[in-house]
N, CA, C and O atoms as a DFTB+ gen file, in Angstrom:
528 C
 N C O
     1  1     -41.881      45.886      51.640
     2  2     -41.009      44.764      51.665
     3  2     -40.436      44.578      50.256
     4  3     -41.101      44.530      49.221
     5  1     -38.913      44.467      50.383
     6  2     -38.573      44.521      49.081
     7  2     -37.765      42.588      48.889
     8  3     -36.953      41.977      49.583
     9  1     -38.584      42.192      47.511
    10  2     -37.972      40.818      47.727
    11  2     -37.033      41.053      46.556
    12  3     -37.062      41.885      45.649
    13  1     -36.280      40.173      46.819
    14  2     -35.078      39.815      45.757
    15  2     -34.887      39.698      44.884
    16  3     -33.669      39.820      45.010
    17  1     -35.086      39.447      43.349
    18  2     -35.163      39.132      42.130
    19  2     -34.124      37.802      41.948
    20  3     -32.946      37.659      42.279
    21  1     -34.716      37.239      41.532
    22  2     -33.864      35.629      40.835
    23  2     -33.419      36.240      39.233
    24  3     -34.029      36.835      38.345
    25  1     -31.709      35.627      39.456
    26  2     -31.108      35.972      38.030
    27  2     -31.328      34.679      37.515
    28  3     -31.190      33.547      37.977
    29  1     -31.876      35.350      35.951
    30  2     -31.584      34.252      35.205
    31  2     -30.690      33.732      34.649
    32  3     -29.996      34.264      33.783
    33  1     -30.542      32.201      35.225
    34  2     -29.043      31.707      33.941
    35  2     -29.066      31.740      33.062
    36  3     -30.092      31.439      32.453
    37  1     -27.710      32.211      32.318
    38  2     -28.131      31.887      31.339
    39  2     -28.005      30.530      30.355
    40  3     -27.076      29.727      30.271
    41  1     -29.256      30.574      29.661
    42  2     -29.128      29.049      29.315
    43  2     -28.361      28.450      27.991
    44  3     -28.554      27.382      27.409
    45  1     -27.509      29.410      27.739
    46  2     -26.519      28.962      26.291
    47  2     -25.438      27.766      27.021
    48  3     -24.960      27.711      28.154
    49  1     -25.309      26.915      25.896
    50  2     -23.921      26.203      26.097
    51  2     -22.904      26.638      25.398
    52  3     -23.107      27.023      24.247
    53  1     -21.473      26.668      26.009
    54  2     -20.893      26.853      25.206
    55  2     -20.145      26.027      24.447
    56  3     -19.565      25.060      24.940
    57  1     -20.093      26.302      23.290
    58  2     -19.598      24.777      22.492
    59  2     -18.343      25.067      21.870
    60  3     -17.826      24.315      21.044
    61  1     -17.792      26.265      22.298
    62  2     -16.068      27.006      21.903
    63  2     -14.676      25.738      22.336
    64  3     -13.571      25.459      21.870
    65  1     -15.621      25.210      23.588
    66  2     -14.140      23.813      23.910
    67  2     -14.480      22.720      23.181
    68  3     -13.657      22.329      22.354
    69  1     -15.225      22.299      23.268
    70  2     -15.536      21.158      22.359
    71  2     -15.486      21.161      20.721
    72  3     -15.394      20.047      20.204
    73  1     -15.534      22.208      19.920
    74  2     -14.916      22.638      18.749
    75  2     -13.354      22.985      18.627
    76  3     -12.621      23.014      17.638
    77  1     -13.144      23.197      19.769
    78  2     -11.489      23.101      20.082
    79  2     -11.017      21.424      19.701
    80  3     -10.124      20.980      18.980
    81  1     -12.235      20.654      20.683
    82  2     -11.323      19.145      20.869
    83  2     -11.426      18.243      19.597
    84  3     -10.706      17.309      19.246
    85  1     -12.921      18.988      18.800
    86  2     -12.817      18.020      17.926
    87  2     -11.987      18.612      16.442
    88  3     -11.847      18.083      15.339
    89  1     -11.681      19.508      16.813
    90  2     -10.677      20.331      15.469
    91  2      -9.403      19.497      15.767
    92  3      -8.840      18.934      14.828
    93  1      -8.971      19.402      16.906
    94  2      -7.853      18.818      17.578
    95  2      -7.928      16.829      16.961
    96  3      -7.110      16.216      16.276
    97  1      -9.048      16.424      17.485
    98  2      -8.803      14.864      16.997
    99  2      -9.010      14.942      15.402
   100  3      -8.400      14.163      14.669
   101  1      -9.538      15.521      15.098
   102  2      -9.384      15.846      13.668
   103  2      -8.116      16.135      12.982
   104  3      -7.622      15.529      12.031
   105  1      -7.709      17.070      13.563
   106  2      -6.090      17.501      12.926
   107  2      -5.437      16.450      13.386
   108  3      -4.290      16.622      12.973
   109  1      -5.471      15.292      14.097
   110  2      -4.452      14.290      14.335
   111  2      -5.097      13.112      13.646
   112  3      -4.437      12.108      13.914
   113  1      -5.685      12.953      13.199
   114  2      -6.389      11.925      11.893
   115  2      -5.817      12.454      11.123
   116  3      -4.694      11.951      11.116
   117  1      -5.868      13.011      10.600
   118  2      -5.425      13.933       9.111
   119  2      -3.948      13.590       8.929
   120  3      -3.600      13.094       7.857
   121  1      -3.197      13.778       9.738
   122  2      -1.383      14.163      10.334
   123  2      -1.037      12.504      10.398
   124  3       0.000      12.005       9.960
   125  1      -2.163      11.757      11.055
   126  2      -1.429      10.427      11.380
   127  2      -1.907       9.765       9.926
   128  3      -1.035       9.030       9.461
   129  1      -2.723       9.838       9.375
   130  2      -3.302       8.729       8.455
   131  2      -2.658       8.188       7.388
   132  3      -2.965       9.203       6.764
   133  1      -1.932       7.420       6.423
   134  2      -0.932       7.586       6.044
   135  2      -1.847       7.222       4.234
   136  3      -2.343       6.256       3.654
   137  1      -1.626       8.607       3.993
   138  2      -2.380       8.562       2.474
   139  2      -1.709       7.410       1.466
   140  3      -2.487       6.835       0.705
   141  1      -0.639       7.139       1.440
   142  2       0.192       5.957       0.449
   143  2      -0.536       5.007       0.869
   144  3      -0.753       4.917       2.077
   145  1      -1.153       3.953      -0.167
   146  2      -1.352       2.704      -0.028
   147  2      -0.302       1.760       0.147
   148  3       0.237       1.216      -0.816
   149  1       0.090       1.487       1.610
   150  2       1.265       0.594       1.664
   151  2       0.806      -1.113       1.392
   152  3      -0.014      -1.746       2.058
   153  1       1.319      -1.431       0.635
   154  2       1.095      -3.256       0.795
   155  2       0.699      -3.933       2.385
   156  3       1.486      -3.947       3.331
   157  1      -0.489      -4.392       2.405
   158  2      -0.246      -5.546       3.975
   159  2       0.632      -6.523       3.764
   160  3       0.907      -7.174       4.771
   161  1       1.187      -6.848       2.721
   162  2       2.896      -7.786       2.636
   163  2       3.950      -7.491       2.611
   164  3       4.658      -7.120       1.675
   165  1       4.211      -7.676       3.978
   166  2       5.633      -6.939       4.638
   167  2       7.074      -7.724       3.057
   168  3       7.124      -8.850       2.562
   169  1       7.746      -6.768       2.850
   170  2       8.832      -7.279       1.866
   171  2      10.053      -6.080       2.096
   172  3       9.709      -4.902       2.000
   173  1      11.358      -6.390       2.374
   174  2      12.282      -5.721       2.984
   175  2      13.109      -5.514       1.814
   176  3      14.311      -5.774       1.876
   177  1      12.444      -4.957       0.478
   178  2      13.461      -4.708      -0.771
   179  2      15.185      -4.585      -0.014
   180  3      15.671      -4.595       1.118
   181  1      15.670      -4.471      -1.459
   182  2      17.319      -4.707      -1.474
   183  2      17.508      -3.332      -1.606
   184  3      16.617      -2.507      -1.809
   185  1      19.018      -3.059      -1.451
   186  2      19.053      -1.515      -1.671
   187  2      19.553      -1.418      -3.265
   188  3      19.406      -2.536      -3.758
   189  1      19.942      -0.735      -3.972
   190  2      20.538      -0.335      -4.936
   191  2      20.992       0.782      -4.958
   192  3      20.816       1.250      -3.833
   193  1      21.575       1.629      -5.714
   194  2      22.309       3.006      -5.699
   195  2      21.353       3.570      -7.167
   196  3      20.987       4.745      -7.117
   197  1      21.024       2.872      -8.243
   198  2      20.314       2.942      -8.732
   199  2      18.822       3.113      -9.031
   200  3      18.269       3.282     -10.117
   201  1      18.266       3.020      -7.696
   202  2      16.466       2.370      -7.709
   203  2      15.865       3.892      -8.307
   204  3      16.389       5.004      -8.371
   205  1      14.485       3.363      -8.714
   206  2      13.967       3.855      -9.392
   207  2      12.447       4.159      -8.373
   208  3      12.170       3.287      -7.549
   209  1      11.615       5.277      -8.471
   210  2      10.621       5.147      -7.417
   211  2       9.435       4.418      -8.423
   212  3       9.190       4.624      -9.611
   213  1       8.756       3.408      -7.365
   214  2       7.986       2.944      -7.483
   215  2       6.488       3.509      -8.684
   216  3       5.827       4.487      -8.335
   217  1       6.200       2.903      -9.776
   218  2       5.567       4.199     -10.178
   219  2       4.276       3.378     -10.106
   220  3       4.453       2.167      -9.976
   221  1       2.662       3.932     -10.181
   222  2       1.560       2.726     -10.053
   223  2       1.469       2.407     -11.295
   224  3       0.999       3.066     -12.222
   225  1       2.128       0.937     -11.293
   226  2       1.360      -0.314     -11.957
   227  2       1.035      -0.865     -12.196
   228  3       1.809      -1.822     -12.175
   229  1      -0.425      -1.259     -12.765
   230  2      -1.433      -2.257     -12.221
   231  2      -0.659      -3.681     -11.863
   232  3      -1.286      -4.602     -11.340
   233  1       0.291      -3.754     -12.078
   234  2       0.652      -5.574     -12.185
   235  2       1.737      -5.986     -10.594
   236  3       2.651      -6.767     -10.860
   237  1       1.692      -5.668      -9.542
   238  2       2.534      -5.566      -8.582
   239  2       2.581      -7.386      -8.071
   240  3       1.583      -7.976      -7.659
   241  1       3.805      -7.955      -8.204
   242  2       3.956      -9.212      -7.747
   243  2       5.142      -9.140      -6.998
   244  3       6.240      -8.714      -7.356
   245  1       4.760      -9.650      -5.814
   246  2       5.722      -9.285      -4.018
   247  2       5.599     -11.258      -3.434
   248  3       4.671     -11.990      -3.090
   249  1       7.346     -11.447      -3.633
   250  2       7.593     -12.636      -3.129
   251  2       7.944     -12.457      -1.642
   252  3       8.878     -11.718      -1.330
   253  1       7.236     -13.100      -0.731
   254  2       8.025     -12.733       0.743
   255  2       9.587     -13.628       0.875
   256  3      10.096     -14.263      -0.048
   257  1      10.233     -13.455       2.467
   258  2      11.431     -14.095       2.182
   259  2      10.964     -15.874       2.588
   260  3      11.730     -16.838       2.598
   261  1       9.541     -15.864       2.880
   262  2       9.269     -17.184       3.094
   263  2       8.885     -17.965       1.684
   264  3       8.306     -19.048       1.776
   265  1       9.253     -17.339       0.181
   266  2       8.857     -18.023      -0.820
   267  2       7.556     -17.713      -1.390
   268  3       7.302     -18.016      -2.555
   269  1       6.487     -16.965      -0.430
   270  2       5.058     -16.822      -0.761
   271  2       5.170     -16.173      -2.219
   272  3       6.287     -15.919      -2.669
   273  1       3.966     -15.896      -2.988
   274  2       3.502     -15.246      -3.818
   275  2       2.412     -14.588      -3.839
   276  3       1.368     -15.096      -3.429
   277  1       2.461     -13.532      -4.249
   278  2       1.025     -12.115      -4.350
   279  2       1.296     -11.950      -5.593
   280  3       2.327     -12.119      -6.243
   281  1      -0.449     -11.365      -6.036
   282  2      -0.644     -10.535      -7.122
   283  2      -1.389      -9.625      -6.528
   284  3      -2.571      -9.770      -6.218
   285  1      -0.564      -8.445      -6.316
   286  2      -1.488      -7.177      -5.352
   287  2      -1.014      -7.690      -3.638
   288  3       0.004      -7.721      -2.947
   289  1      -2.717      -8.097      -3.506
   290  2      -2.839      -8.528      -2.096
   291  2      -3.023      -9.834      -2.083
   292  3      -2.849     -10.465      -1.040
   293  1      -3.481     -10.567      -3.480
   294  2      -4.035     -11.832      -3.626
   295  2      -3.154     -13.075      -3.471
   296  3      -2.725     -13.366      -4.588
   297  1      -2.650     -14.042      -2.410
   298  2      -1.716     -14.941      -2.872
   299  2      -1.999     -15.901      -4.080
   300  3      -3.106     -16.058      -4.594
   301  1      -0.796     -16.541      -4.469
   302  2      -1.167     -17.248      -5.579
   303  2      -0.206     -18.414      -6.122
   304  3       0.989     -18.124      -6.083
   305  1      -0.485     -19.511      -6.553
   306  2       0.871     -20.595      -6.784
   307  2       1.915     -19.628      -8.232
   308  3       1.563     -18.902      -9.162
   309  1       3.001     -20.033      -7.835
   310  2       4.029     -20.125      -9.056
   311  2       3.711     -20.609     -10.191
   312  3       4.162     -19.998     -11.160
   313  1       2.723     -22.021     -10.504
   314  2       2.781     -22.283     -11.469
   315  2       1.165     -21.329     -11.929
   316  3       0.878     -20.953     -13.066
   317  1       0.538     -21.180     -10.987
   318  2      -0.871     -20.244     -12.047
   319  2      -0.311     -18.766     -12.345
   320  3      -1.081     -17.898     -12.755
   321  1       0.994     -18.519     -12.135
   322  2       1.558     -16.978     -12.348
   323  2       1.154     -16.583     -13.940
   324  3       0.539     -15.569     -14.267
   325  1       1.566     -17.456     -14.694
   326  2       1.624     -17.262     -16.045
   327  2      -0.031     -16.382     -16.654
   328  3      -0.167     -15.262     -17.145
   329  1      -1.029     -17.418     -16.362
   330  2      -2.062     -17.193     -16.756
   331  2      -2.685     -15.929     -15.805
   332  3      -3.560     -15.306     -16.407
   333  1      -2.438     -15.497     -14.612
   334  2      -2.790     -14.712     -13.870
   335  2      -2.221     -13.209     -14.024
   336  3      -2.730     -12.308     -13.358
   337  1      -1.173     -12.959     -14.898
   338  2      -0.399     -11.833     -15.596
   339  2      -1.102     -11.879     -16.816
   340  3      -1.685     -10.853     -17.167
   341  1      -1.158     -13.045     -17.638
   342  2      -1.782     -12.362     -18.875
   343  2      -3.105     -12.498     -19.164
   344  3      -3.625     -12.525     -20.280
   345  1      -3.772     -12.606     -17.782
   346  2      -5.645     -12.210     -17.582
   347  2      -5.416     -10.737     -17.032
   348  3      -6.501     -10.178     -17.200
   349  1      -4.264      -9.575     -16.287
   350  2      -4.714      -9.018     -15.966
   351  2      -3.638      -8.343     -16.937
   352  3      -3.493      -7.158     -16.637
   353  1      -3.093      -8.619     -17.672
   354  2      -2.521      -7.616     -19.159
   355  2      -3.179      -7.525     -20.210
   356  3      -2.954      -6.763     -21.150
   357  1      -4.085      -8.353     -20.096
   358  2      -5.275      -8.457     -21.459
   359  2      -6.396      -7.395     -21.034
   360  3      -7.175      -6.971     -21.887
   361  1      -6.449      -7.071     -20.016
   362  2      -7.160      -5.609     -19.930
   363  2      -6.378      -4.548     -20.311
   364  3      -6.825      -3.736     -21.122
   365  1      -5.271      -4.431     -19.845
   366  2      -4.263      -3.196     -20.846
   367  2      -2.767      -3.747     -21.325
   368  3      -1.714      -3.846     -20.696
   369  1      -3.131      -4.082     -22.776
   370  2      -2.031      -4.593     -23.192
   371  2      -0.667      -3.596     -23.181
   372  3      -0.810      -2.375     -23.121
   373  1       0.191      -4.000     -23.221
   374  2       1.403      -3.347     -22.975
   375  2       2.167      -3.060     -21.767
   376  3       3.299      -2.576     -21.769
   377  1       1.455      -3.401     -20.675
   378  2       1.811      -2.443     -19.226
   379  2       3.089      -3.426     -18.859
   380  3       3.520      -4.530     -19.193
   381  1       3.399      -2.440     -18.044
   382  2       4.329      -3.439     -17.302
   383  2       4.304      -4.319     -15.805
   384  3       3.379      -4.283     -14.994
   385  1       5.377      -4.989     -15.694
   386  2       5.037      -5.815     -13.842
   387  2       6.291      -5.218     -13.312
   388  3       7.356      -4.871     -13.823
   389  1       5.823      -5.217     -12.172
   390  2       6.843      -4.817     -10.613
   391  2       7.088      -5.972      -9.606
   392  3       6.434      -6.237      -8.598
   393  1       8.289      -6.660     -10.160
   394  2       8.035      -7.589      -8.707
   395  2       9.190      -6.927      -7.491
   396  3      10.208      -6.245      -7.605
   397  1       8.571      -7.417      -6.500
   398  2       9.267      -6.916      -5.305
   399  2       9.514      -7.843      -4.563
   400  3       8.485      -8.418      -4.207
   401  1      10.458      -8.272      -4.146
   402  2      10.764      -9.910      -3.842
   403  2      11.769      -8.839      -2.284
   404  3      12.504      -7.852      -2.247
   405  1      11.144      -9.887      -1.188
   406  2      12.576      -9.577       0.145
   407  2      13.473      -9.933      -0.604
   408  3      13.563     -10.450      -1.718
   409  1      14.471      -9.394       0.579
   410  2      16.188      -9.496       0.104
   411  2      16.366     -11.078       0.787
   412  3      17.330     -11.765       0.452
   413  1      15.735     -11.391       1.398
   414  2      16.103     -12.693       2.039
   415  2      15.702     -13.615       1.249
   416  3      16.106     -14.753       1.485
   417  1      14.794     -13.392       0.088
   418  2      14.070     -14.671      -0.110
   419  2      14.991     -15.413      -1.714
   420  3      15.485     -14.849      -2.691
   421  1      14.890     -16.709      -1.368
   422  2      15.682     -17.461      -2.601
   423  2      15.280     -17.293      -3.984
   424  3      14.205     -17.296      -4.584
   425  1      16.818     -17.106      -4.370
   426  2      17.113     -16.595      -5.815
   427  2      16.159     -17.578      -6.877
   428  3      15.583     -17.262      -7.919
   429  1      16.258     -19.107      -6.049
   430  2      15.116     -19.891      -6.896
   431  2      14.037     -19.526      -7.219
   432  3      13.664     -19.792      -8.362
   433  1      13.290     -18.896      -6.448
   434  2      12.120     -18.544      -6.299
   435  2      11.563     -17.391      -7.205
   436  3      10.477     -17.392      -7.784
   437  1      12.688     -16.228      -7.216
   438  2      12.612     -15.131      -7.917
   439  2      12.766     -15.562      -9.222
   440  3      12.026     -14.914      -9.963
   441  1      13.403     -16.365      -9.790
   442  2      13.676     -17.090     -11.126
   443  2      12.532     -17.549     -11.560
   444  3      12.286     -17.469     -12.764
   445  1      11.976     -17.892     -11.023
   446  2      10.730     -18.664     -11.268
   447  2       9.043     -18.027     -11.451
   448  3       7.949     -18.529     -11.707
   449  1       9.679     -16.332     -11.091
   450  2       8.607     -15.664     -10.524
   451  2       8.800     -15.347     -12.455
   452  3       8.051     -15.613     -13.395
   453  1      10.274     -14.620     -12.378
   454  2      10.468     -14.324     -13.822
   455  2       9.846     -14.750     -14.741
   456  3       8.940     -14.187     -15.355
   457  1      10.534     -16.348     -14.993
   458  2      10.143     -17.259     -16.220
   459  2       8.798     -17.009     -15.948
   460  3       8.315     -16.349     -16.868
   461  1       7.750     -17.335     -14.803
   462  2       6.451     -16.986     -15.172
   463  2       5.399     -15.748     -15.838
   464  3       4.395     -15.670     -16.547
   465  1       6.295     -14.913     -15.146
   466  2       6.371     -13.755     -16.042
   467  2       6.147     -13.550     -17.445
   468  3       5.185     -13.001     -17.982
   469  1       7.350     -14.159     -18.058
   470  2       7.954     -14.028     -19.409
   471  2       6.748     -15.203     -20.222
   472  3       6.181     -15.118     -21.312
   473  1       6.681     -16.437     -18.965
   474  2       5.896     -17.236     -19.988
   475  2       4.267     -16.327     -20.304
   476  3       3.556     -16.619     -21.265
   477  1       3.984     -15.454     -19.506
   478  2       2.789     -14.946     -20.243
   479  2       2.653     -13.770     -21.299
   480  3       1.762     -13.111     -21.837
   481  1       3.771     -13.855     -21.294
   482  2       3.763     -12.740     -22.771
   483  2       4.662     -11.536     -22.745
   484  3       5.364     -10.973     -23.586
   485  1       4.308     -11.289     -21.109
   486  2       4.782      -9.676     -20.602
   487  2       6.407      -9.665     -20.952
   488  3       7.012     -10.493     -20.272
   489  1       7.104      -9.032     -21.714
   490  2       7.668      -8.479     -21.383
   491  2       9.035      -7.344     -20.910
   492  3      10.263      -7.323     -20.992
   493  1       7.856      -6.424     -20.356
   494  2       8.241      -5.384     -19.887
   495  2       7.929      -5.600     -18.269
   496  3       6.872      -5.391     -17.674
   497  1       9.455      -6.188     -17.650
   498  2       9.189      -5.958     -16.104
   499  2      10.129      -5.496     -15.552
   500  3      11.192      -5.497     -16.174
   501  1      10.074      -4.777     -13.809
   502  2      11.088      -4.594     -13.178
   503  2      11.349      -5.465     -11.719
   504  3      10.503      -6.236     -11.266
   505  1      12.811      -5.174     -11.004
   506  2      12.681      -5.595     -10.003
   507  2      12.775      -4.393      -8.674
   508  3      13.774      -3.766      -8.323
   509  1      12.058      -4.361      -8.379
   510  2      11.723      -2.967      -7.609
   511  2      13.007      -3.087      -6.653
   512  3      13.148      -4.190      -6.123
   513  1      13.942      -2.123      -6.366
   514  2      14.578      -2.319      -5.238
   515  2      14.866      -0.423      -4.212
   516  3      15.051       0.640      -4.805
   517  1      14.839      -0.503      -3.472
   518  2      15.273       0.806      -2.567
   519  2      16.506       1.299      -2.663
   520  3      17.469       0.556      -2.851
   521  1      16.635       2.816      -2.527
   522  2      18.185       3.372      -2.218
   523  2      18.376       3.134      -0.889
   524  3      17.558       2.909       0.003
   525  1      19.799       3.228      -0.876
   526  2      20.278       2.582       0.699
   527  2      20.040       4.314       1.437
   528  3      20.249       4.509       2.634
């Protein structure tokens, strides 16, 4: 009597698709992620024919078109501007500020961003604007 022999499975997994999928969500992290640190304060610069690219400097002050004020990410009143530029220029004297003000937001406001500016010592500033 001849009996049958049982094949053995074999017991490997293969892990060739799943190194496929995760090379795959991987390469689309990579592709989507957006390496520039963009501001979380939306500001719709002006155009110019002139602009200059943005270069990093520590001092970034972004008026929205609702009047707000930032230093960085930090909001902050108009009148503590003064002292809040020259606490963070007294770590590197000389640098310069970037303000970036919307195109919508009042000329008052930007004036004011200035003079605060100027009243702390700085200055060397720009007004950041985009090519059209």
């Amino acid at each position: 009597m001849e009996f049958e022999r049982r094949r053995r499975r074999n017991g490997r997994i293969d892990i060739a698709p799943l190194v496929d999928i995760v090379f795959n969500l991987l390469l689309f992290f990579v592709i989507t992620y957006n390496i520039a640190a963009d501001s979380a304060i939306r500001v719709r610069l002006p155009e110019s024919s002139t602009a200059e690219s943005l270069a990093d400097e520590p001092i970034v002050i972004s008026v929205t078109r609702e009047g707000d004020t930032f230093i960085g990410e930090q909001p902050i009143a108009i009148e503590d501007l003064p002292a809040a530029v020259q606490a963070a220029s007294g770590v590197l004297p000389g640098i310069g500020v970037k303000i970036k003000a919307d195109q919508e937001a009042a000329v008052g406001v930007l004036i004011k961003v200035v003079d605060g500016v100027r009243q702390s010592g700085c200055t060397t500033f720009s007004i950041v604007t985009q090519t059209p």
